[in-house]
C-alpha positions as CSV (number, residue, x, y, z in Angstrom):
1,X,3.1,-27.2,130.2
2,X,6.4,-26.1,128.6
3,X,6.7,-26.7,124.8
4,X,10.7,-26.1,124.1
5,X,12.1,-25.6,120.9
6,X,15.7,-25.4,119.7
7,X,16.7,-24.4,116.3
8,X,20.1,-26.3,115.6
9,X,22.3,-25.3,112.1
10,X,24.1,-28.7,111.5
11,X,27.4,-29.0,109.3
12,X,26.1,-31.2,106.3
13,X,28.9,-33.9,106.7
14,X,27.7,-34.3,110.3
15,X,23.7,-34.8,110.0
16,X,23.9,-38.5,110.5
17,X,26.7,-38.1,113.3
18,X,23.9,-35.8,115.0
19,X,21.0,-38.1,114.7
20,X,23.0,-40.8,116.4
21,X,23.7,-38.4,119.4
22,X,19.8,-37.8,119.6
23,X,18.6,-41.4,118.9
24,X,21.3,-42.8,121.7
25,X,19.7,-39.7,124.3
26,X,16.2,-39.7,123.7
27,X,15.3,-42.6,125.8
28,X,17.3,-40.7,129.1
29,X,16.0,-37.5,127.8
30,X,12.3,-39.7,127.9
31,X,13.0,-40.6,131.4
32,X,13.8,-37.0,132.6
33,X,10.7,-36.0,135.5
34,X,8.7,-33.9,133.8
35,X,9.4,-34.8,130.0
36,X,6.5,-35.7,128.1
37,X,7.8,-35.7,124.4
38,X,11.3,-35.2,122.4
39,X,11.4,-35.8,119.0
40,X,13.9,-34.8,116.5
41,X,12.7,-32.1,113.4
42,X,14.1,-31.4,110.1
43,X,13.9,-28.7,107.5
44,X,11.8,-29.5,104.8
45,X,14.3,-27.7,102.6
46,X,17.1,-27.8,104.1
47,X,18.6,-30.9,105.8
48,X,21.1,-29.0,107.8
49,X,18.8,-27.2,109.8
50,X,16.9,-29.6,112.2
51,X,16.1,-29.2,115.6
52,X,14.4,-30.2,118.9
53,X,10.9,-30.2,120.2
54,X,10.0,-31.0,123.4
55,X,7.4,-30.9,125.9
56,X,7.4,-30.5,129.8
57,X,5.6,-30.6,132.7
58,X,7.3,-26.9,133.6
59,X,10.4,-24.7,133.6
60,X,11.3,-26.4,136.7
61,X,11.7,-30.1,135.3
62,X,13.3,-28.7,132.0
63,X,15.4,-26.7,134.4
64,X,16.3,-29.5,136.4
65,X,17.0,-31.7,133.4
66,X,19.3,-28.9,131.9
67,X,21.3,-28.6,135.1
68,X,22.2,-32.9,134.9
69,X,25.4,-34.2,133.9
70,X,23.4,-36.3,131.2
71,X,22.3,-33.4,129.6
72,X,25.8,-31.2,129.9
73,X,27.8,-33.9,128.2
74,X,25.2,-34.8,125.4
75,X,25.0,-30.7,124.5
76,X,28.5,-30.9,124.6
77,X,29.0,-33.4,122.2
78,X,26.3,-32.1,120.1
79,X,27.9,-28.4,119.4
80,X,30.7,-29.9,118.2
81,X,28.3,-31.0,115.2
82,X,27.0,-27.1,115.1
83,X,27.9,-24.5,112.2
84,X,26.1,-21.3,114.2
85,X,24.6,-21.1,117.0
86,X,21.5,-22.7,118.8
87,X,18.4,-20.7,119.1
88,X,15.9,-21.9,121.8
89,X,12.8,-20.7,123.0
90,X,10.4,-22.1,125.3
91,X,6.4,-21.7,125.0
92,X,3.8,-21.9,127.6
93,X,0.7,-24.1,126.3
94,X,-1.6,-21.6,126.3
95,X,-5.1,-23.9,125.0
């Protein structure tokens, strides 16, 4: 099991603009082989800085979901909405 986490710095004006993106692709991202789980966080300080968890079968499938046309034009839309860059890490469920 892959746990993947992406840090996300949001430009204030655009937080609602970004929730939309990620409401409208969680049901695709959902139906992704291999996805388990993808919800949205946010800073309990700091509304701009939200981000992504998510959990996978593998690397593989979060691989394979990466490398869709889905996935390339939704990040694509998304950075737009950015003011630094995205950090992401991936875990391996170790319990």
């Amino acid at each position: 099991m892959i746990i993947r986490l992406v840090q996300l710095d949001i430009i204030p004006s655009k937080i609602d603009d970004f929730v939309q993106i990620f409401e409208h692709a969680k049901p695709s991202i959902l139906k992704s082989a291999g996805c388990y789980e993808v919800r949205l966080i946010q800073d309990a300080d700091d509304p701009s800085k939200m981000g992504t968890l998510s959990r996978w079968e593998s690397i593989d499938s979060l691989n394979a979901y990466r490398d869709t046309d889905f996935f390339k034009e939704t990040w694509a839309a998304s950075k737009r909405l950015f003011q630094g860059r995205a950090v992401a890490t991936s875990y391996t469920l170790v319990e």
